[in-house]
OpenMM code with the backbone's topology and positions (N, CA, C; nanometers):
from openmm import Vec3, app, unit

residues = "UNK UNK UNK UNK UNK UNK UNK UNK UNK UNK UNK UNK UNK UNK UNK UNK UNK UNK UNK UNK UNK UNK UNK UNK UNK UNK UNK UNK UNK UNK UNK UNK UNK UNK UNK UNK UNK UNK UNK UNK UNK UNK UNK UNK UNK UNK UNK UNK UNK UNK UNK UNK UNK UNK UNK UNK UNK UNK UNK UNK UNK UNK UNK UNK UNK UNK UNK UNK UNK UNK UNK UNK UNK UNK UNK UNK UNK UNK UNK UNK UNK UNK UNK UNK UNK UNK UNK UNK UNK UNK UNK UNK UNK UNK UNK UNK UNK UNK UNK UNK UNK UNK UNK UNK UNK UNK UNK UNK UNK UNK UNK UNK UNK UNK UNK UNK UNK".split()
positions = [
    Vec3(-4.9971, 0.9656, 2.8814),
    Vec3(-5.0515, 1.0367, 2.9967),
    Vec3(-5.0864, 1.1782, 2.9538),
    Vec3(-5.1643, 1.2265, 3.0036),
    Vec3(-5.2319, 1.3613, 2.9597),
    Vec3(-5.1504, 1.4748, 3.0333),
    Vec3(-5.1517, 1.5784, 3.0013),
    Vec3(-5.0631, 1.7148, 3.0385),
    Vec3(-5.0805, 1.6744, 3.1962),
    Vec3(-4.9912, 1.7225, 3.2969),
    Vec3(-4.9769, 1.7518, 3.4372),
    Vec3(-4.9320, 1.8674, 3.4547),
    Vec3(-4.9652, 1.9822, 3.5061),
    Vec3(-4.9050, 2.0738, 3.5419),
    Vec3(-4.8855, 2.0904, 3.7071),
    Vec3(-4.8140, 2.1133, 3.7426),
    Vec3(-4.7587, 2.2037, 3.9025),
    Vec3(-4.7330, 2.3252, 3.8992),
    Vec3(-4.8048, 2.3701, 4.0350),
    Vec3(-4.7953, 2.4903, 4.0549),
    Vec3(-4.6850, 2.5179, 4.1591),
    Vec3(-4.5882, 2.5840, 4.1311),
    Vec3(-4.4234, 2.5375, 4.1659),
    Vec3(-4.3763, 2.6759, 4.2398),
    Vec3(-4.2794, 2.6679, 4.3624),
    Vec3(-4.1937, 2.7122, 4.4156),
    Vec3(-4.0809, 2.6806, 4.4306),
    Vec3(-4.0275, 2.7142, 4.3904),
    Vec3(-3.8792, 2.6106, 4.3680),
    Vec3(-3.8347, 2.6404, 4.5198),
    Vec3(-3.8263, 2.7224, 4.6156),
    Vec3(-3.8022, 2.7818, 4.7021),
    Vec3(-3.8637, 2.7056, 4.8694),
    Vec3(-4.0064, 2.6396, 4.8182),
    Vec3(-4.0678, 2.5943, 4.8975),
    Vec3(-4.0199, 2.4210, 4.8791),
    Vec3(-3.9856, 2.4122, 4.9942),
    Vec3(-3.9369, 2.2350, 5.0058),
    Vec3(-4.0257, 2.1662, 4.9989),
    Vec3(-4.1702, 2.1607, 5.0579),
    Vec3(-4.2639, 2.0583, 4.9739),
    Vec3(-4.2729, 2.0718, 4.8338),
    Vec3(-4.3104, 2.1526, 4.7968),
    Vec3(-4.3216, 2.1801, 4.6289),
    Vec3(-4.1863, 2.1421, 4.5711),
    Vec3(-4.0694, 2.1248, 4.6666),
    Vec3(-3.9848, 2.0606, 4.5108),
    Vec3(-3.9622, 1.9194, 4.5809),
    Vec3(-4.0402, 1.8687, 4.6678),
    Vec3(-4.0476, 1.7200, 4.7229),
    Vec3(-4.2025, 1.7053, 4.6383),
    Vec3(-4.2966, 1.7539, 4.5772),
    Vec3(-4.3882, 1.6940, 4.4851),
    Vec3(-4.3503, 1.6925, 4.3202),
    Vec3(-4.2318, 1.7947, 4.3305),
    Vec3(-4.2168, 1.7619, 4.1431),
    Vec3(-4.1398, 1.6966, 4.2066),
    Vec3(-4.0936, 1.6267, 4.2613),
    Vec3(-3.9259, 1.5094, 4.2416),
    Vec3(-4.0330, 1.3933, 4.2439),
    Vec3(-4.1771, 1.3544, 4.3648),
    Vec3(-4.2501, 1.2841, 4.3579),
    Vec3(-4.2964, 1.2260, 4.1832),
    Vec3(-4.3564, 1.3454, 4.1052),
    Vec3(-4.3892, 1.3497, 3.9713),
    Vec3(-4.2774, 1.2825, 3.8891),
    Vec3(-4.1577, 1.2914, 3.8899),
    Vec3(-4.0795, 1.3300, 3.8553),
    Vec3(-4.0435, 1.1626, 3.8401),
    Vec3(-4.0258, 1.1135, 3.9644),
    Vec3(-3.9687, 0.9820, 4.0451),
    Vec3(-4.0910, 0.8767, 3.9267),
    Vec3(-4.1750, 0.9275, 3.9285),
    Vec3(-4.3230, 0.8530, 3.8291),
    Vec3(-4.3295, 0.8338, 3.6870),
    Vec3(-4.1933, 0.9290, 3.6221),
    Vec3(-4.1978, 0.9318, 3.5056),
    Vec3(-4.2555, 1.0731, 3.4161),
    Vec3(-4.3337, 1.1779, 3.4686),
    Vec3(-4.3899, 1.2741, 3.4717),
    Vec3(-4.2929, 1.3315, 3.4407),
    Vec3(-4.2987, 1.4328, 3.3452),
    Vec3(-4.2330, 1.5853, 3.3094),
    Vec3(-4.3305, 1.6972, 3.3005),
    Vec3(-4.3700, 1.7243, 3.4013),
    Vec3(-4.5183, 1.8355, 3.3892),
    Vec3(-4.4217, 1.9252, 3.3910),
    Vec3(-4.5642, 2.0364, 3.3262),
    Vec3(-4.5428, 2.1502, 3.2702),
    Vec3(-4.5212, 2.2105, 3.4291),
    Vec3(-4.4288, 2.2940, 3.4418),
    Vec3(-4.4061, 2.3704, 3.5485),
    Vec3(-4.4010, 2.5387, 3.5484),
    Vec3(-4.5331, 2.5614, 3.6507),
    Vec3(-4.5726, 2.6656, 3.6048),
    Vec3(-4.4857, 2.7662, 3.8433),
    Vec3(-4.4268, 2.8396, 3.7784),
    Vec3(-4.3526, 2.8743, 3.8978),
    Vec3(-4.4324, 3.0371, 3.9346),
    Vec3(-4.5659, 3.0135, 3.9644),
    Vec3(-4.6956, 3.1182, 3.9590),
    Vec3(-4.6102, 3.1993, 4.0784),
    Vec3(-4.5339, 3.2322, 4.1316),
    Vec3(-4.4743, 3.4037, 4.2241),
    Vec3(-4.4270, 3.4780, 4.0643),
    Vec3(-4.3901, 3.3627, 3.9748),
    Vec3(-4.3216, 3.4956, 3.8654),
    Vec3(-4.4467, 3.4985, 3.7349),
    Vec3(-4.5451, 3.4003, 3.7588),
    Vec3(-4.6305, 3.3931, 3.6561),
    Vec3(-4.7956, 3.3596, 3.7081),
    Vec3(-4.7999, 3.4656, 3.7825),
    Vec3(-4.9288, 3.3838, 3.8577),
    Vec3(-5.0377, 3.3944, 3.8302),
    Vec3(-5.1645, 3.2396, 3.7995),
    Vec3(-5.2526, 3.2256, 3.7002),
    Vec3(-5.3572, 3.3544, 3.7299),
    Vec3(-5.4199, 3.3365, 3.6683),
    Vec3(-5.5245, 3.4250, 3.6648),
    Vec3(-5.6243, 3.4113, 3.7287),
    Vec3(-5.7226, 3.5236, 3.7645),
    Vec3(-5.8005, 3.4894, 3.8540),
    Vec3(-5.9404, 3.3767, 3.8094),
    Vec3(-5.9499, 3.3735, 3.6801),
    Vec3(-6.0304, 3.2400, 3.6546),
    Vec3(-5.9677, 3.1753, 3.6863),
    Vec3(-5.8591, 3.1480, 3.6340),
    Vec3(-5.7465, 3.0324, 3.6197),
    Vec3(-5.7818, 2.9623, 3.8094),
    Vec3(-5.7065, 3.0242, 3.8903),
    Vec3(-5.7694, 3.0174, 4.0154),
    Vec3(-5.9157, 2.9515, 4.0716),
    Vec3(-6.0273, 3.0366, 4.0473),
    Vec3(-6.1118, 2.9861, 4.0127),
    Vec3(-6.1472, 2.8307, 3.9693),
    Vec3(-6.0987, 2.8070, 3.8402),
    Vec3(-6.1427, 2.6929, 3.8004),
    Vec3(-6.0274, 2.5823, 3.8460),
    Vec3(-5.9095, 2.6336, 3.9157),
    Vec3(-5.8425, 2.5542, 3.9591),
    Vec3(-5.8940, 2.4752, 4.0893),
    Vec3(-5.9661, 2.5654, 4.1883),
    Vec3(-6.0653, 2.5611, 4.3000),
    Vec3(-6.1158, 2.4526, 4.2935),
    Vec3(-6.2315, 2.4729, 4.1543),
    Vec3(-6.3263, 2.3390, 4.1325),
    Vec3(-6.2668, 2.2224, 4.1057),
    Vec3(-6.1857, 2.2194, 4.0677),
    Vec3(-6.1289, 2.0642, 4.0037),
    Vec3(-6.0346, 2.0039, 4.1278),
    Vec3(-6.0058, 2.0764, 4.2492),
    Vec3(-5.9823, 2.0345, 4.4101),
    Vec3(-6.0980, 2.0099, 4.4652),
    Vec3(-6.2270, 2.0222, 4.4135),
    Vec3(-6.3695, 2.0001, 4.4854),
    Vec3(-6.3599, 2.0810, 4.6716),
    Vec3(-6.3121, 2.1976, 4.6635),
    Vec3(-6.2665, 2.2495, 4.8026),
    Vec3(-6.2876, 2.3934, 4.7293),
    Vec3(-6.3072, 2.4815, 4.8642),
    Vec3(-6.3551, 2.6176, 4.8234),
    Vec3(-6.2209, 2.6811, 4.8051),
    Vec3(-6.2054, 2.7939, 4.7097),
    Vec3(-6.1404, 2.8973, 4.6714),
    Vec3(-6.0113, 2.9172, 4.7953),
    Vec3(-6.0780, 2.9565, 4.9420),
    Vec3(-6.0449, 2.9613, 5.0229),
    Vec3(-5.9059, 2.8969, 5.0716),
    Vec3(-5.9218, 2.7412, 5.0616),
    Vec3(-5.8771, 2.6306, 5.0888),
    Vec3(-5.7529, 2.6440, 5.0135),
    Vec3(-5.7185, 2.7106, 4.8646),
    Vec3(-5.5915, 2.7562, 4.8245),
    Vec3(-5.4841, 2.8817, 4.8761),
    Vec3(-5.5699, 2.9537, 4.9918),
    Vec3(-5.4854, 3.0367, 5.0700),
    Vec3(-5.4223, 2.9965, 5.1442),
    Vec3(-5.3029, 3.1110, 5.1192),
    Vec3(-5.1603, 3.0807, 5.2631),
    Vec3(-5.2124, 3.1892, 5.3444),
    Vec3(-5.3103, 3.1133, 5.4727),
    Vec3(-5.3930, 3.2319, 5.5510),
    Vec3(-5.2705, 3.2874, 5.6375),
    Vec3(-5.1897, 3.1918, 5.6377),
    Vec3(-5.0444, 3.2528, 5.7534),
    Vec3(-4.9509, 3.3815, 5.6864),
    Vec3(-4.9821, 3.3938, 5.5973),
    Vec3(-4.8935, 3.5348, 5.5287),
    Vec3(-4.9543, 3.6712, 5.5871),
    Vec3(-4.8173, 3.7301, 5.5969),
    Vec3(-4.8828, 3.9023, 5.6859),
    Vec3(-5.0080, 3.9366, 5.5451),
    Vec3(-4.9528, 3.9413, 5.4572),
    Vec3(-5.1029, 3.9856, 5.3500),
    Vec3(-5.2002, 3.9673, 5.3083),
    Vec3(-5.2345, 3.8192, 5.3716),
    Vec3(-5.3581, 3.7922, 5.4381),
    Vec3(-5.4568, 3.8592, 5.5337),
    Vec3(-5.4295, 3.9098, 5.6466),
    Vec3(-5.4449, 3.9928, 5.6941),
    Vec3(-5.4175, 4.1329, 5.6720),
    Vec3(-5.3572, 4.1395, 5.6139),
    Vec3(-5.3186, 4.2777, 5.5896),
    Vec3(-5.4398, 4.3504, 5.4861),
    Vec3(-5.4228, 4.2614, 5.4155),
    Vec3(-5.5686, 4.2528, 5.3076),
    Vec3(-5.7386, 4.2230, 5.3609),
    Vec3(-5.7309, 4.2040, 5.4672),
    Vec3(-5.8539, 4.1543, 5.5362),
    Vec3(-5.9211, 4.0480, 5.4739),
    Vec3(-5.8415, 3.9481, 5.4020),
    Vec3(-5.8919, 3.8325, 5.3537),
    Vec3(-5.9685, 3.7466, 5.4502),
    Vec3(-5.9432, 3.7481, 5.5699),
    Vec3(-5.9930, 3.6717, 5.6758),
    Vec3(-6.1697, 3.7454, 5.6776),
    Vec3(-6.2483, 3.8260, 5.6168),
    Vec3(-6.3753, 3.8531, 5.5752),
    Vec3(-6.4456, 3.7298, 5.4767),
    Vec3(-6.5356, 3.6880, 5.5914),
    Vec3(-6.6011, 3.5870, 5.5318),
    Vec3(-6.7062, 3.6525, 5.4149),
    Vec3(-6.7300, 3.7218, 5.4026),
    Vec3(-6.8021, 3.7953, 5.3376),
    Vec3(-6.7646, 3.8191, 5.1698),
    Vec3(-6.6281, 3.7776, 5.1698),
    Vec3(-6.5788, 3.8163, 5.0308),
    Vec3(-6.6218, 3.6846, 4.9518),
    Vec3(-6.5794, 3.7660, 4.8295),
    Vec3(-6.6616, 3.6474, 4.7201),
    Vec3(-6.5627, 3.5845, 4.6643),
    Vec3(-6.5576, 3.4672, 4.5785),
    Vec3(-6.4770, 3.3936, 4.5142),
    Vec3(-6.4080, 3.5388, 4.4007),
    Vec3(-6.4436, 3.5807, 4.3737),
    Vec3(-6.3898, 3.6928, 4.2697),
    Vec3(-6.3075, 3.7940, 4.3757),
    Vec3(-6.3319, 3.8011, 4.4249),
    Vec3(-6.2700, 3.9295, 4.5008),
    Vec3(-6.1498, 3.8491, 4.6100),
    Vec3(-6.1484, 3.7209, 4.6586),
    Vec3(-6.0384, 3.6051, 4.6856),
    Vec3(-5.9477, 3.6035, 4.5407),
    Vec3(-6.0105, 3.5552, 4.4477),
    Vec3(-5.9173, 3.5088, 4.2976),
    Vec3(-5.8662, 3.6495, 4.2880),
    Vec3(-5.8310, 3.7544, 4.2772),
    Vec3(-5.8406, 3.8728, 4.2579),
    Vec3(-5.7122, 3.9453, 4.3282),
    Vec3(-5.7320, 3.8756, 4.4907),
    Vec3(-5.6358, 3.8811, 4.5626),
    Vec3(-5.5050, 3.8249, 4.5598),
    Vec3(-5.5321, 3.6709, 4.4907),
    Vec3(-5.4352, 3.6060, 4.4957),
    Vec3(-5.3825, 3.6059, 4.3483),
    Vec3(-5.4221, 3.6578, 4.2644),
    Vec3(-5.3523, 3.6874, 4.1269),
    Vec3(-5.2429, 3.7792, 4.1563),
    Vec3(-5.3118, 3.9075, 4.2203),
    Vec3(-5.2618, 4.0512, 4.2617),
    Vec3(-5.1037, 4.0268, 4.3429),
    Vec3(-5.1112, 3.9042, 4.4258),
    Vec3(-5.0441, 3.9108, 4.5406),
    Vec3(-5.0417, 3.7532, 4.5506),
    Vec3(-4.9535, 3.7206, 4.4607),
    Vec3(-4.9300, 3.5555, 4.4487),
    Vec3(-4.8588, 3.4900, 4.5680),
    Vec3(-4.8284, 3.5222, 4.6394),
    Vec3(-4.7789, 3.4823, 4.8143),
    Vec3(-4.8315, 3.4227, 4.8341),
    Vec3(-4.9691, 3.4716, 4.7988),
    Vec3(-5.1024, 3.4601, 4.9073),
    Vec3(-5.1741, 3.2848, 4.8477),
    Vec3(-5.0816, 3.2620, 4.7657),
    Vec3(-5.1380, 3.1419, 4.6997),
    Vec3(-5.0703, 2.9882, 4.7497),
    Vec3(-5.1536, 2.8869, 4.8378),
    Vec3(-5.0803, 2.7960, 4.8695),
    Vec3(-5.0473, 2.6713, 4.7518),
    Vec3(-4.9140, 2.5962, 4.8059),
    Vec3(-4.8285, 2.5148, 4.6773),
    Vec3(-4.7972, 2.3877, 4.7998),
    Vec3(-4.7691, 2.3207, 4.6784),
    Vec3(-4.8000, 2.3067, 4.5582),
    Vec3(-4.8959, 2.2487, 4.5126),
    Vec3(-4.9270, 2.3443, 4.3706),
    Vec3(-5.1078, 2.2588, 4.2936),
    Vec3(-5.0690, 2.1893, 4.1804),
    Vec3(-5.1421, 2.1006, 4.1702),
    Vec3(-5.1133, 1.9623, 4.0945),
    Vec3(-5.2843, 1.9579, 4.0223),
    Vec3(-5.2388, 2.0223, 3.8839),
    Vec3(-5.3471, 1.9964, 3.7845),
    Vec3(-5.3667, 1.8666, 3.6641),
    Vec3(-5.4304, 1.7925, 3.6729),
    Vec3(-5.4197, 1.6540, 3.5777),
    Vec3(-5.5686, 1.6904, 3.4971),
    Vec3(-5.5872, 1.6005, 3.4272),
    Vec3(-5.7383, 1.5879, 3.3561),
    Vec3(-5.8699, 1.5267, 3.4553),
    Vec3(-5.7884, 1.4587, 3.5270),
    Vec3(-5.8442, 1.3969, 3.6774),
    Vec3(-5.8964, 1.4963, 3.7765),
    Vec3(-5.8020, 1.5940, 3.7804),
    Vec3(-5.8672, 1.7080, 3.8592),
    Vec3(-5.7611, 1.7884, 3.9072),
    Vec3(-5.7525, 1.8713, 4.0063),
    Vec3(-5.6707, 1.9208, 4.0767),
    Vec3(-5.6056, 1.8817, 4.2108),
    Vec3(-5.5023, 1.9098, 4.3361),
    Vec3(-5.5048, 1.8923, 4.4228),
    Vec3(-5.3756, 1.9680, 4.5043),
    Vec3(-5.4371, 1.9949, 4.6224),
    Vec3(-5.3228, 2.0943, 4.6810),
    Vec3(-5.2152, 1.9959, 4.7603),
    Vec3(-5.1101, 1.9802, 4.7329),
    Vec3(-5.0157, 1.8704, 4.7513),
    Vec3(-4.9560, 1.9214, 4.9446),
    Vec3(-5.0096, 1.9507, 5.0171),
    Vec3(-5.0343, 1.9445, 5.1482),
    Vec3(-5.1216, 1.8130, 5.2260),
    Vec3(-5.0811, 1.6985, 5.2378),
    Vec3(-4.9250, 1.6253, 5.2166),
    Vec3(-4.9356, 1.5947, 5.0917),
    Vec3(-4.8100, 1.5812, 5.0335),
    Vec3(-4.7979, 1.5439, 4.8868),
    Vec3(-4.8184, 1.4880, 4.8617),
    Vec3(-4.8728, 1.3125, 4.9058),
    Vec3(-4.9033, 1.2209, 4.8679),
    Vec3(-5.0402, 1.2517, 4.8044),
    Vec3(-5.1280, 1.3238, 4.8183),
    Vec3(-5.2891, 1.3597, 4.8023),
    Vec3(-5.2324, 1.3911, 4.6452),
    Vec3(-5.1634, 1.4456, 4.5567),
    Vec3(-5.1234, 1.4831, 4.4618),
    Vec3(-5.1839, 1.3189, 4.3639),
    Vec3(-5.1302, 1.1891, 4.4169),
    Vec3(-5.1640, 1.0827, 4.3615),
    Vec3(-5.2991, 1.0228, 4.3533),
    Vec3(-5.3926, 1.1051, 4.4198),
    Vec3(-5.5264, 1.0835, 4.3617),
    Vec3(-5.5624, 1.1619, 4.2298),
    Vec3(-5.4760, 1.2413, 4.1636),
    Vec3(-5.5074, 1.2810, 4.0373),
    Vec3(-5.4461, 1.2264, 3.9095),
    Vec3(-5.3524, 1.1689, 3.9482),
    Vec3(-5.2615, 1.0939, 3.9209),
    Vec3(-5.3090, 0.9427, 3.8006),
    Vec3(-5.2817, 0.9753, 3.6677),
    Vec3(-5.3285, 0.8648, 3.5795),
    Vec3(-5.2690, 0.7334, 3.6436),
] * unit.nanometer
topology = app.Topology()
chain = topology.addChain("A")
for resn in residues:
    res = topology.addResidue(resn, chain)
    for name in ("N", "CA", "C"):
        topology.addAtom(name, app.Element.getBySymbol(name[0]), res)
């Protein structure tokens, strides 16, 4: 099977109900725990595309720094979103589930198994 990575909160109970999912499969992905290491704003970016869903669609719009940030401006660009959520990894929703297959934001976790070899 080809690398799997998760984008991990150990803190957040879905995210450690999708690595136990992974986990339950035989999977030892790379676990990347992005509040203490959080990808970069390509990284982001190209994580986006491989969910086939906009940039957007990886925000936790419910965080005060969402607003606080005026992210809710439709006007902003994918760079200046990736930018935000590098800066201010909160702002990043979990858990993401990267395969060679693609990406997917594990909200419900089961969606994680369409990337899934």
């Amino acid at each position: 099977m080809s690398t799997v990575t998760i984008y991990h909160n150990p803190r957040c109970s879905t995210s450690r109900k999708a690595l136990d999912l992974l986990r339950e499969r035989g999977i030892g992905p790379v676990i990347v725990e992005y509040l203490k290491h959080p990808p970069s704003a390509a990284d982001l970016k190209r994580i986006a595309r491989a969910t086939s869903q906009p940039l957007h669609a990886l925000l936790r719009t419910k965080q005060p720094e969402y607003l606080e940030q005026g992210l809710d401006d439709a006007s902003l660009t994918d760079d200046q979103l990736a930018a935000a959520m590098h800066a201010t990894p909160v702002l990043i929703e979990r858990p993401i589930v990267v395969t060679a297959k693609g990406a997917r934001l594990g909200r419900p976790i089961e969606r994680i198994l369409e990337v899934l070899d």
